[in-house]
C-alpha positions as CSV (number, residue, x, y, z in Angstrom):
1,X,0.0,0.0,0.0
2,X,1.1,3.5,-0.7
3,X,2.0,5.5,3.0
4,X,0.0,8.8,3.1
5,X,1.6,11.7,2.7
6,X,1.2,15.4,3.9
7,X,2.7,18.5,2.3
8,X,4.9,21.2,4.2
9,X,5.2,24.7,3.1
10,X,8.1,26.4,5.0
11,X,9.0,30.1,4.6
12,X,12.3,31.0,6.8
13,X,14.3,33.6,6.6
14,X,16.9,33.4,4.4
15,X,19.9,34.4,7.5
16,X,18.3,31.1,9.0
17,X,18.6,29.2,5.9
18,X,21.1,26.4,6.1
19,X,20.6,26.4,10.0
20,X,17.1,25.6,9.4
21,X,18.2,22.9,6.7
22,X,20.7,21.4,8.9
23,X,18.1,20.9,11.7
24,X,15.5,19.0,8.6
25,X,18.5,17.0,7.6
26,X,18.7,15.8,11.1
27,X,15.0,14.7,11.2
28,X,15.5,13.2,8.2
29,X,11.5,12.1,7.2
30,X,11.2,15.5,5.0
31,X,11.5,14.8,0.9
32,X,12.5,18.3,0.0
33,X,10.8,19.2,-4.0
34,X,13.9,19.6,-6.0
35,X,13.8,21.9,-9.5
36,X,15.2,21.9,-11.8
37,X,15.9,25.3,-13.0
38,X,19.7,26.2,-12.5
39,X,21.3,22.8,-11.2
40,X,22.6,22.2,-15.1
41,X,24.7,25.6,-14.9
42,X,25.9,25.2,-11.1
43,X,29.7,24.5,-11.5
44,X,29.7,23.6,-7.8
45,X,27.5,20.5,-8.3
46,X,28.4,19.2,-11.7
47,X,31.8,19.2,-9.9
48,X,30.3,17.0,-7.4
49,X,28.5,15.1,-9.7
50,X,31.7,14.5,-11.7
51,X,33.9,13.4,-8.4
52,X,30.7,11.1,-7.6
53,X,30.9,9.2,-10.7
54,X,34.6,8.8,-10.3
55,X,34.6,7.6,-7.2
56,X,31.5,4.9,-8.2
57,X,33.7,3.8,-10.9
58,X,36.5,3.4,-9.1
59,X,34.7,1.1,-5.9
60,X,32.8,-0.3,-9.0
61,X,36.1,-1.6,-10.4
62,X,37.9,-2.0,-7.1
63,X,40.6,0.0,-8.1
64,X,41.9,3.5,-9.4
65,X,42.2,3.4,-13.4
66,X,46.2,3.8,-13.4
67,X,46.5,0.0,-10.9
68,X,44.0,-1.4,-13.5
69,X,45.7,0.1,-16.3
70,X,48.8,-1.1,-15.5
71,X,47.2,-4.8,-15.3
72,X,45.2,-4.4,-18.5
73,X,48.9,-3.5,-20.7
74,X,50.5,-6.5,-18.7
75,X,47.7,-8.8,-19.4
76,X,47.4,-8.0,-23.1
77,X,51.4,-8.2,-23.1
78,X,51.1,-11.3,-22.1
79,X,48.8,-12.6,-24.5
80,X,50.7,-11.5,-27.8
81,X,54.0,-12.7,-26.6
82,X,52.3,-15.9,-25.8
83,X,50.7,-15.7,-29.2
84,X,54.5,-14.7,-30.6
85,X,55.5,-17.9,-28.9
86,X,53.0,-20.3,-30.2
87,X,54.0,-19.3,-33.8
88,X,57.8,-19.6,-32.9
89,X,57.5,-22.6,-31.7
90,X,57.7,-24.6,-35.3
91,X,60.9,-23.1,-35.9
92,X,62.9,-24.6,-33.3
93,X,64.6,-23.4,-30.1
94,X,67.4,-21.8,-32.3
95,X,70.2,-19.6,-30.3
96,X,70.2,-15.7,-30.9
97,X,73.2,-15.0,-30.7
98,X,74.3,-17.5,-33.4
99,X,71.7,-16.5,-35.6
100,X,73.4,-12.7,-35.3
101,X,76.8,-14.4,-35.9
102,X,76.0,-15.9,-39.3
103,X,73.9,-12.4,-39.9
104,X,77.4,-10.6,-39.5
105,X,79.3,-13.1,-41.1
106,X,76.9,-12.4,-44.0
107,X,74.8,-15.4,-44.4
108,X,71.1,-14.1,-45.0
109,X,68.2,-16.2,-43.6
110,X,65.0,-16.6,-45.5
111,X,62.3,-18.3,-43.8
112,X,59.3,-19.8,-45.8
113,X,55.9,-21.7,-45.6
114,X,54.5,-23.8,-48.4
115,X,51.6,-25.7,-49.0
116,X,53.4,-29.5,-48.4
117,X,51.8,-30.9,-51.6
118,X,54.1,-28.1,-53.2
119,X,57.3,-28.4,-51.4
120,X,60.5,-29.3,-53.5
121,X,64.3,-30.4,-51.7
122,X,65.7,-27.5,-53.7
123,X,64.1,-24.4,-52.3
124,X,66.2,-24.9,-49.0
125,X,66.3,-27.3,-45.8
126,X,62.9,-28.3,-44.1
127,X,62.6,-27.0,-40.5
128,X,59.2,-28.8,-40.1
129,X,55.8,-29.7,-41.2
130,X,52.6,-28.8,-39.8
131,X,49.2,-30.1,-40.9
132,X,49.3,-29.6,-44.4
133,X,52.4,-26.7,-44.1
134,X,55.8,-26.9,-44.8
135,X,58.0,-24.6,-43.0
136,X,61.6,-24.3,-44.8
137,X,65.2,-21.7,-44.7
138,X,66.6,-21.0,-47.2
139,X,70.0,-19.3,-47.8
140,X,68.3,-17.4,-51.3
141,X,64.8,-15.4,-52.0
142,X,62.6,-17.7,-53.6
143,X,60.3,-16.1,-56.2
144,X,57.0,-18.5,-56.6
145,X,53.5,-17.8,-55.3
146,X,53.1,-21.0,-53.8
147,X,55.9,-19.9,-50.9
148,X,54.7,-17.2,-48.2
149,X,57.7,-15.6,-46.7
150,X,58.3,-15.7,-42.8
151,X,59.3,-12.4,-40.5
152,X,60.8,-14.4,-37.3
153,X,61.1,-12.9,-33.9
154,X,64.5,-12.4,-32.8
155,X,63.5,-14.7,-29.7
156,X,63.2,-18.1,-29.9
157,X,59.9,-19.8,-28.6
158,X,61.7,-21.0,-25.2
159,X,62.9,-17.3,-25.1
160,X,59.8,-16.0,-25.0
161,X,58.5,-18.5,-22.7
162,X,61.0,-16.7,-20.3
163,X,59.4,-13.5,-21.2
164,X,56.0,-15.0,-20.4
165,X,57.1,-16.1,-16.9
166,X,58.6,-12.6,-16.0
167,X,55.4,-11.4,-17.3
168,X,53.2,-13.0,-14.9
169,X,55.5,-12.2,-12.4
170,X,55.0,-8.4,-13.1
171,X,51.5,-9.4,-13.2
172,X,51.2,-10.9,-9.9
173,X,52.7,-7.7,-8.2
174,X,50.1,-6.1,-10.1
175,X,47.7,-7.7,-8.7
176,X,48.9,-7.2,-4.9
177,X,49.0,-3.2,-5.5
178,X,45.2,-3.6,-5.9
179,X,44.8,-5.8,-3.3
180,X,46.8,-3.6,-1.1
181,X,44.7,-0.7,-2.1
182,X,41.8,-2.5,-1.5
183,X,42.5,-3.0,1.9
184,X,43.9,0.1,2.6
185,X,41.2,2.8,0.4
186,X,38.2,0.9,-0.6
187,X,36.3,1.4,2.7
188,X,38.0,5.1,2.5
189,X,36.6,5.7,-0.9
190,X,33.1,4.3,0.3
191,X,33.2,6.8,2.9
192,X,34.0,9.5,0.6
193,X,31.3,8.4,-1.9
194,X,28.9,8.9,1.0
195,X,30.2,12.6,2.0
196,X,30.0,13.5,-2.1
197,X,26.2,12.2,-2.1
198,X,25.5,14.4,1.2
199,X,27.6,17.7,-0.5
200,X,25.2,17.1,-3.7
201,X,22.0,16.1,-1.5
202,X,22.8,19.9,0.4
203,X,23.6,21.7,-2.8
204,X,20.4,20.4,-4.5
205,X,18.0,21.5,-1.7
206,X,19.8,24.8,-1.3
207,X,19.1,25.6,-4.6
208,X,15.5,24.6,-4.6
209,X,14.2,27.8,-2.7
210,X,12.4,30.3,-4.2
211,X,13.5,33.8,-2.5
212,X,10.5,36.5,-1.7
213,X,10.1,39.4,0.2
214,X,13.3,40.8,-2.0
215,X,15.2,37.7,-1.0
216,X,14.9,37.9,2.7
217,X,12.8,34.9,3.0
218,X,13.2,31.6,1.6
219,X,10.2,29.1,0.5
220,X,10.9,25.4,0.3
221,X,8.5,22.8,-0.2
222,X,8.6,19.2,1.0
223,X,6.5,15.8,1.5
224,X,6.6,14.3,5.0
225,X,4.9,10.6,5.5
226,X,1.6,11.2,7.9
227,X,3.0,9.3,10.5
228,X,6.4,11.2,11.1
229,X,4.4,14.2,11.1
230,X,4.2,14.6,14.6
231,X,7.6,14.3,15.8
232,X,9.0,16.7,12.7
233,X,6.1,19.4,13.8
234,X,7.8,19.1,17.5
235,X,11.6,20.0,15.9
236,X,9.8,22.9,13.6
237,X,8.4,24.2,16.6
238,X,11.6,24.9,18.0
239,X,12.6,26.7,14.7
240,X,12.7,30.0,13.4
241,X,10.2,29.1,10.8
242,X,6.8,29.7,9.4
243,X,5.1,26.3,8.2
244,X,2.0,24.9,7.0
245,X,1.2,21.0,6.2
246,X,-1.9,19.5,4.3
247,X,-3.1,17.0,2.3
248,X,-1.4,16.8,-1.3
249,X,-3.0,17.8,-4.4
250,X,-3.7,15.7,-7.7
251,X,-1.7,18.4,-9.5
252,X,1.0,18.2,-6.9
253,X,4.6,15.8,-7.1
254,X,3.8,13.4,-4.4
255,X,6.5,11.2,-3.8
256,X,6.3,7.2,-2.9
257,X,6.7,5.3,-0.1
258,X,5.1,1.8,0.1
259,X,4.3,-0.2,3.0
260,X,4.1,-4.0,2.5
261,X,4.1,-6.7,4.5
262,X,7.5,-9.2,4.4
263,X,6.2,-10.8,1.7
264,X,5.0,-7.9,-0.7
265,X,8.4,-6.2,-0.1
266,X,10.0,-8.8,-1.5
267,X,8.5,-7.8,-5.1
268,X,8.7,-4.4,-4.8
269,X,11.7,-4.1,-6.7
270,X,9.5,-5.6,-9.7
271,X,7.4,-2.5,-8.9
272,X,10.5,-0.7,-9.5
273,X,11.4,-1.8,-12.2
274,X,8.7,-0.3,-14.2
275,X,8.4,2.8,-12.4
276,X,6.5,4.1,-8.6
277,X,2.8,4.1,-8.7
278,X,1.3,8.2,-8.7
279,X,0.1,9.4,-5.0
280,X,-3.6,8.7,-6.7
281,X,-2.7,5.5,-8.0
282,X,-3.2,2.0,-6.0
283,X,0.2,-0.2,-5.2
284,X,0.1,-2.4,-7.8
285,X,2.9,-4.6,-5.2
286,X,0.3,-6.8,-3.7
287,X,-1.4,-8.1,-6.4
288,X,2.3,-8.6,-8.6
289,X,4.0,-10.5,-5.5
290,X,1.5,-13.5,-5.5
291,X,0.7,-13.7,-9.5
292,X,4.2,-13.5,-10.1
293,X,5.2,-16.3,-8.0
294,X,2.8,-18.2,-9.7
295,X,3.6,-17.4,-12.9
296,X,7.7,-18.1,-12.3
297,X,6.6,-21.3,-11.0
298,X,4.6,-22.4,-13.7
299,X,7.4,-21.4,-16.0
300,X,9.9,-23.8,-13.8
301,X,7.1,-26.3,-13.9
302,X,9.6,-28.8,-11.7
303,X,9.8,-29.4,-7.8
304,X,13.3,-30.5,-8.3
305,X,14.3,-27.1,-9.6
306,X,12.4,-25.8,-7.1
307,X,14.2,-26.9,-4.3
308,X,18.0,-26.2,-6.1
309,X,16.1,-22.3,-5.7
310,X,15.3,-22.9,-2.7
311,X,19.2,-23.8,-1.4
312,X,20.2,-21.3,-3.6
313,X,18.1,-18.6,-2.1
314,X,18.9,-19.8,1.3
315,X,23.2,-19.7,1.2
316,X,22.4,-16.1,-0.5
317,X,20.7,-15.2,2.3
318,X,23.1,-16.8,5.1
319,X,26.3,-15.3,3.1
320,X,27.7,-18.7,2.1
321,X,27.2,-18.2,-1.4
322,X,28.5,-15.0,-2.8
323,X,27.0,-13.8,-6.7
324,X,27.6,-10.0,-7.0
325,X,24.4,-9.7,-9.4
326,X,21.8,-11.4,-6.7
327,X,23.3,-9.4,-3.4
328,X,20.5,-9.3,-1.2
329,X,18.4,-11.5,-3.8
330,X,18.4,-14.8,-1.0
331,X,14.6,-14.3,0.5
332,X,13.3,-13.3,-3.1
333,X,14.8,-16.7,-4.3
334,X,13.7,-18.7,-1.7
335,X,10.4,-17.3,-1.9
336,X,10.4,-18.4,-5.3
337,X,11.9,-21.6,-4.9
338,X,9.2,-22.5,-2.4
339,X,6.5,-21.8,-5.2
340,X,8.3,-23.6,-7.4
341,X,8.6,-26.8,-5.1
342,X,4.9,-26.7,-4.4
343,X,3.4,-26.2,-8.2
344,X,6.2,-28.0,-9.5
345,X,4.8,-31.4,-7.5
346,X,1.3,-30.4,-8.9
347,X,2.2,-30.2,-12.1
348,X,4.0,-33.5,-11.4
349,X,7.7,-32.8,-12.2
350,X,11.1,-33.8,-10.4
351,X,14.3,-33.0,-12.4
352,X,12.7,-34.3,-15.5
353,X,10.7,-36.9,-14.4
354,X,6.9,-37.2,-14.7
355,X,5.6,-37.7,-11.0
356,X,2.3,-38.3,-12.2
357,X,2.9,-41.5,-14.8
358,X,5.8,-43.2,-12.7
359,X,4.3,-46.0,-11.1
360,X,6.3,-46.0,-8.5
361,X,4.6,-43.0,-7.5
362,X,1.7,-43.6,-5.3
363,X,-1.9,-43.2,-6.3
364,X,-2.6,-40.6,-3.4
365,X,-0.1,-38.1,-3.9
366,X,-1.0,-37.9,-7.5
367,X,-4.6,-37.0,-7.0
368,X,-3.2,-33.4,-5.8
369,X,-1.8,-32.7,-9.3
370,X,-3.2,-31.2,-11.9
371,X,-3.7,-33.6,-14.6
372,X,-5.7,-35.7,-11.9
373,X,-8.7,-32.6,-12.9
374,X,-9.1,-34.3,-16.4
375,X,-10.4,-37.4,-17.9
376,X,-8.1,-40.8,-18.1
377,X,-5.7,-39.2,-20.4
378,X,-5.0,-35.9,-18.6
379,X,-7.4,-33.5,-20.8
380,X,-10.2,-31.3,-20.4
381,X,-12.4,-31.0,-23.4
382,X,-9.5,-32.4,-25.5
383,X,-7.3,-29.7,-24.4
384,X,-4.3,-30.2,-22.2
385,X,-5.1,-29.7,-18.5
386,X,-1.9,-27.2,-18.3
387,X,-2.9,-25.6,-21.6
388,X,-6.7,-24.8,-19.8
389,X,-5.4,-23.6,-16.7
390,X,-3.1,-21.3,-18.1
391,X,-5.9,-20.1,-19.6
392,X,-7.8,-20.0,-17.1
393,X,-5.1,-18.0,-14.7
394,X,-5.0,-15.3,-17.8
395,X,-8.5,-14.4,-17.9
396,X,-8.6,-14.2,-13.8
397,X,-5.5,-11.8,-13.8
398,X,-7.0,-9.8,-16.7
399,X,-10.7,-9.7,-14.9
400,X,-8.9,-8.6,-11.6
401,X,-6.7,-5.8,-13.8
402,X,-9.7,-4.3,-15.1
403,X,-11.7,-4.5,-11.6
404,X,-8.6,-2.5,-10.2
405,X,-8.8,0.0,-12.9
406,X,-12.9,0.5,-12.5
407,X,-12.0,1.1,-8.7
408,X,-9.1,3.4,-8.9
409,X,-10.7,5.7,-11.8
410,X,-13.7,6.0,-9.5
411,X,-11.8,7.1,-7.0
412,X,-9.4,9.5,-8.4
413,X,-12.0,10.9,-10.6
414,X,-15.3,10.3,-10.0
415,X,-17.9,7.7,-11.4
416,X,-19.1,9.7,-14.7
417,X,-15.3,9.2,-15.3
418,X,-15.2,5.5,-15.2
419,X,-18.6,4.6,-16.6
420,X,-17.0,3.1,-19.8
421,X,-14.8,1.0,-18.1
422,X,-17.6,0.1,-15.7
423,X,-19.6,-1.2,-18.5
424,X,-17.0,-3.5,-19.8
425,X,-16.2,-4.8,-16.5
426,X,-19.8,-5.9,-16.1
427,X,-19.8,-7.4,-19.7
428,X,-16.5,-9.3,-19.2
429,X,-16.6,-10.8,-15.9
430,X,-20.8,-10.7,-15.8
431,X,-20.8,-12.3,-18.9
432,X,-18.0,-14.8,-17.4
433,X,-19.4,-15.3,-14.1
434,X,-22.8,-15.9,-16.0
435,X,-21.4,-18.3,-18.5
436,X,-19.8,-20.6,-15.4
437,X,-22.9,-20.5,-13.7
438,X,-25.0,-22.0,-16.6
439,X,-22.7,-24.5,-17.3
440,X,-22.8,-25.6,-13.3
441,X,-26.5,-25.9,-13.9
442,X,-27.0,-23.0,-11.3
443,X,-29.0,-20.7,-13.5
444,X,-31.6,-22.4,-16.0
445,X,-31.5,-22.1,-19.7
446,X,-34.4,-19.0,-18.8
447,X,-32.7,-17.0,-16.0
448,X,-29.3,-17.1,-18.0
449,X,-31.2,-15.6,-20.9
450,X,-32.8,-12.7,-18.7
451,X,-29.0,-11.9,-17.0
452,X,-27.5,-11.7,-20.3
453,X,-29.7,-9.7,-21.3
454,X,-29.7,-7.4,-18.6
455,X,-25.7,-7.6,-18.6
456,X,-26.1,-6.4,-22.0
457,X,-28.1,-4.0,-22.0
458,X,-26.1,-2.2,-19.0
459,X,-22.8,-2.7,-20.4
460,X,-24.3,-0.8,-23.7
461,X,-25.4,2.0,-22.2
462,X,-22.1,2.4,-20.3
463,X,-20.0,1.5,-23.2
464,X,-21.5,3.5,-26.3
465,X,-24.1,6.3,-24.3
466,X,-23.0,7.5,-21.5
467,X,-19.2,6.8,-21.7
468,X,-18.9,10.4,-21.2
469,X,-22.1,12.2,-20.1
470,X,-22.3,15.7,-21.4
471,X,-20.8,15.1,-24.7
472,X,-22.8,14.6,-27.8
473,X,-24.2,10.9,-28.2
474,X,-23.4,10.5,-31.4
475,X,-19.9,11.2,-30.2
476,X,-20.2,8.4,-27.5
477,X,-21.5,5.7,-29.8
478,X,-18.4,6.4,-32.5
479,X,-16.2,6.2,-29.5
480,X,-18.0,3.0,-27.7
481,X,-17.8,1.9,-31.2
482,X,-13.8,2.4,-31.7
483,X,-13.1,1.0,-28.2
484,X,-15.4,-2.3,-28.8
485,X,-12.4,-2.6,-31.5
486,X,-9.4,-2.5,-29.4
487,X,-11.2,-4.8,-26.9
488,X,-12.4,-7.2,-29.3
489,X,-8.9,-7.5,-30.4
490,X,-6.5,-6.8,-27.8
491,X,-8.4,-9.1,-25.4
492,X,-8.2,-11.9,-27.6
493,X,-4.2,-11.6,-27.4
494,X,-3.9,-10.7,-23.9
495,X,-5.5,-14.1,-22.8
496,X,-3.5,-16.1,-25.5
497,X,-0.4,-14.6,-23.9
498,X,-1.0,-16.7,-20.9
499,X,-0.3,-19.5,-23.1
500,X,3.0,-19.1,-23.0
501,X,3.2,-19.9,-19.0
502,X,2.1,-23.9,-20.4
503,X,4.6,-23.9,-23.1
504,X,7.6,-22.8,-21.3
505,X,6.7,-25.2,-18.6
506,X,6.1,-28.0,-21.0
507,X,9.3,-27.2,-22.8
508,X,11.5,-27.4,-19.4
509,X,9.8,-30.7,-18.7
510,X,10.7,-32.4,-22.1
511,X,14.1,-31.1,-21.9
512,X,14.8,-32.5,-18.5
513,X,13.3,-35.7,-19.7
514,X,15.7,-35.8,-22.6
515,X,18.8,-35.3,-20.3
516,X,17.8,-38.3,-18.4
517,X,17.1,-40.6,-21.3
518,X,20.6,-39.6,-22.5
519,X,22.2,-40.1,-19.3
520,X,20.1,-43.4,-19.3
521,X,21.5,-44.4,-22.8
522,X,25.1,-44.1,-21.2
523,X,25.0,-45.7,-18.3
524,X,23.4,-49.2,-19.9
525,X,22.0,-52.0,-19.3
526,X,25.5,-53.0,-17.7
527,X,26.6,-50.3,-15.5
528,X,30.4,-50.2,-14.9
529,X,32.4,-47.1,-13.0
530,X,33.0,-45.2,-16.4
531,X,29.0,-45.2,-17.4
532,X,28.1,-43.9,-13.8
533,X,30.3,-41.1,-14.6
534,X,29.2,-40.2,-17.5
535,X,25.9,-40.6,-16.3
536,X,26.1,-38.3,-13.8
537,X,28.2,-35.6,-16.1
538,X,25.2,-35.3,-18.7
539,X,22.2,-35.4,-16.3
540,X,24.1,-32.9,-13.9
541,X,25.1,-31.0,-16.5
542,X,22.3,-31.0,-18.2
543,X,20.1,-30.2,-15.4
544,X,21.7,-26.9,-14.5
545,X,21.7,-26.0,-18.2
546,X,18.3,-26.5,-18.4
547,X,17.8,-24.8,-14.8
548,X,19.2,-21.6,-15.9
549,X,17.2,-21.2,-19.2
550,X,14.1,-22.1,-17.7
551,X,14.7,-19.5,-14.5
552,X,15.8,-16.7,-17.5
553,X,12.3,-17.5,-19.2
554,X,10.6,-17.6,-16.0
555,X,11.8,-14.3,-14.8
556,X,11.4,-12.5,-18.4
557,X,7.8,-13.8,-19.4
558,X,6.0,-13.4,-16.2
559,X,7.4,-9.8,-16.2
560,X,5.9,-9.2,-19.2
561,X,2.8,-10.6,-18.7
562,X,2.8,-8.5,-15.4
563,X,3.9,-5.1,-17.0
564,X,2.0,-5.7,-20.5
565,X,-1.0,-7.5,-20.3
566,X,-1.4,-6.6,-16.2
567,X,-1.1,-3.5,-16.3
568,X,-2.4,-2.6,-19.6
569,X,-5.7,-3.5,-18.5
570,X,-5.2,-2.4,-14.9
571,X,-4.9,1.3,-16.4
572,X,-1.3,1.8,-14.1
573,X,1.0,4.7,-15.2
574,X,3.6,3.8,-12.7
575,X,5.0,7.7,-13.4
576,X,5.6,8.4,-9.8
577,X,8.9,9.4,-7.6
578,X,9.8,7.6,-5.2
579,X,10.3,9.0,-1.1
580,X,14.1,10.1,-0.8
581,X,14.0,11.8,2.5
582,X,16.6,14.6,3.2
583,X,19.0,13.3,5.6
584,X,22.8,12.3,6.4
């Protein structure tokens, strides 16, 4: 849920200023409204700003450029005199200094390679062949296009070898400067990172006044969560200040700050991602958390996997396993390895295998699956009973979007606002709702008749008369018209989009099965040590393989379906800032 906000208006005097900023800073709960306007041309923040992204690239890379630098030229060096060696190598381990001596004495070298199907004993004396190369000296230049000649290194392959070692010596001192520096600046550097963000933080606010009474008084607006309220009025009073708090505006720049239970906060960076809710929107957090888990477990389809995320999640969490791009990721994981562990055993997969045909299996546990819901050979109406439910899950989240949407619009702008999307909730999910009914025998063949009816005939009023009252009805039917388009289509593809939860499932099953048929096919009939190895290679192999595809797809669909088809329907902007208090 989104934390309620009130809205402070301070006018100080502009003597008391930065006293009076200081003392906010210290009750740090006030999100001071930053413009714009003059922050660009301010020389003493976009010096700030400049030292700030230094210093992140430097913690980012864990060292200054100049130590890294310096390890960069080595490592490269390293590479082309290795490279220099490997192509040395065919010509021997030949001595330097004799090689100068017959240079001197005025024997010239030639060095050649030839195809060997074209070498002849007369061009020179063979040094070596490699593959289908002949490498030859010769004490003449040789003038035919099927020789290439050779420019050798004055080193010798064992030479450079030498150079190599002294190389990764240099390199290995490289490596303790950073690590030395490390130890002795990174937490320094952290520190000044932190006093840079403060300098800009103070500069920003500063400059986000607006000076009146010929500049001797200074008005600064802020946002200040309803709860803190009391204990920041208490430090104001004590203040040499004039200050007035209400209730936000629509038109005003309310910031965000959500308050979720454990479990919501743990998707709220999803909610992130795609941007803060407005201050009249609803938090679209705890409806995403749930779905989403659903949908990433659908997409794993496997307990096995499951569980793998749910040990994964766990040593995140506890700090035994260290992954720089999942820091403070462990409880999300676990979270969703738990889903995945529990819908994974109903849709009856384990690392590949089919829970629900094994007969070792027993009978019991496999009447909690899914595929126990259809006939003898797992469908319903001759549909797949994944391929149903998915369906199924699609049209509930899409019914719930647009309920959400009806609700907020009402309350952010009134009902003659939202009569449109009223009537198209009570066609969509009245018409659904109606449809299930009949088909449960609830409602007779006559009283599903007279609801339709009357679910039509208020939905059409809604939709192509009054979907905005005051305007000119022949306006509101070519609109009602036009938007019975886009439903009719978009709707259509939204649902079918829910497909793809069964197919990624289905394809993470059958790819798990094939590992462990071609682990199967090694190990035999007749298993010996060497097939139990290379049994367990391929299915381990294979199973993390297939484990990290199928967690890439099952982060990236849902998300989609989430910020696409979810939120399409659910009307969210997701346009808002979120709360950044002013404080140290």
């Amino acid at each position: 849920m989104i934390t309620k906000m009130k809205k402070y208006t301070f006018l100080v005097m502009a003597s008391h200023y930065e006293q009076f900023l200081e003392q906010v800073r210290e009750a740090g709960v006030v999100h001071i409204t930053l413009k714009a306007e003059g922050l660009a041309e301010n020389e003493d923040i976009q010096a700030a700003l400049a030292e700030k992204e230094q210093l992140e690239r430097v913690i980012k890379q864990g060292a200054p450029d100049q130590l890294l630098q310096e390890k960069n030229n080595l490592t490269d060096k390293i590479a082309a005199t290795e490279h220099e060696a490997a192509r040395m190598a065919v010509w021997g381990d030949f001595d330097s200094a004799k090689m100068e001596a017959l240079s001197k004495a005025g024997y010239t070298l030639y060095y050649y390679t030839c195809a060997s199907s074209k070498w002849q004993d007369e061009w020179g004396i063979e040094v070596a062949k490699v593959g289908s190369e002949t490498y030859f000296v010769a004490l003449q230049p040789i003038d035919n296009e099927a020789v290439k000649c050779e420019e050798l290194n004055e080193k010798s392959s064992a030479e450079l070898a030498q150079d190599i070692e002294a190389l990764r010596g240099l390199l290995a001192a490289a490596d303790a400067r950073i690590e030395a520096w490390q130890l002795a600046h990174l937490e320094e550097t952290k520190q000044a990172l932190k006093a840079i963000d403060q300098q800009i933080d103070w500069k920003q606010v500063t400059l986000s006044s607006d000076s009146v009474a010929e500049g001797a008084l200074k008005l600064v607006e802020g946002f200040c969560p309803a709860d803190s309220t009391e204990a920041l009025d208490q430090r104001l009073e004590t203040l040499d200040c004039y200050y007035e708090a209400e209730d936000p505006k629509p038109e005003d720049a309310t910031p965000i700050q959500l308050h979720n239970n454990w479990f919501t906060k743990l998707f709220e960076c999803l909610t992130g991602m795609y941007g803060w809710p407005n201050y009249g929107e609803f938090d679209p957090t705890p409806i995403l958390g749930p779905f989403f888990l659903l949908f990433f477990a659908l997409c794993i389809g496997d307990a096995g996997y499951g569980l793998v995320l749910l040990l994964v999640g766990y040593l995140l969490h506890k700090g035994k396993l260290k992954i720089e791009m999942f820091d403070g990721m462990g409880p999300i994981i676990m979270a969703l390895g738990v889903g995945s562990t529990i819908v994974g055993y109903l849709m009856g997969g384990f690392f590949g295998i089919n829970l629900y045909t094994a007969e070792w299996f027993p009978a019991a546990g496999k009447q909690l699956m899914f595929n126990s819901l259809g006939d003898a050979s797992g469908k319903i109406a001759g549909y797949d009973v994944m391929m149903v439910l998915a369906l199924i899950i699609g049209i509930v989240h899409i019914c719930l979007a647009m309920t959400i949407k009806c609700l907020c619009l009402t309350r952010r702008f009134g009902f003659k606002e939202a009569i449109s999307t009223w009537g198209w909730l009570i066609l969509i999910v009245g018409g659904l709702v109606t449809a299930v009914l009949a088909m449960t025998h609830v409602f007779s063949a006559e009283v599903t008749n007279i609801v339709l009816i009357v679910i039509g005939a208020i939905s059409a009023l809604g939709i192509f008369i009054f979907n905005k009252p005051g305007r000119n009805p022949l306006i509101n039917i070519g609109a009602g018209l036009w938007d019975t388009y886009g439903m009719a289509t978009g709707l259509m593809g939204d649902v079918l989009s829910y497909l793809r939860l069964y197919a990624l499932g289905l394809a993470g099953g059958m790819l798990g099965a094939a590992f462990n048929q071609l682990g199967q096919m090694v190990l035999g009939d007749t298993p010996s040590a060497g097939t139990w190895i290379g049994f367990i290679v391929i299915v381990t192999f294979g199973h993390v393989l297939n484990l990290l595809m199928a967690c890439l797809g099952a982060f990236v669909h849902p998300l989609r379906l989430t910020f696409v088809e979810y939120f399409k329907n659910a009307g969210y902007e997701g346009s808002g800032k979120a709360y950044k208090p002013f404080k140290k």
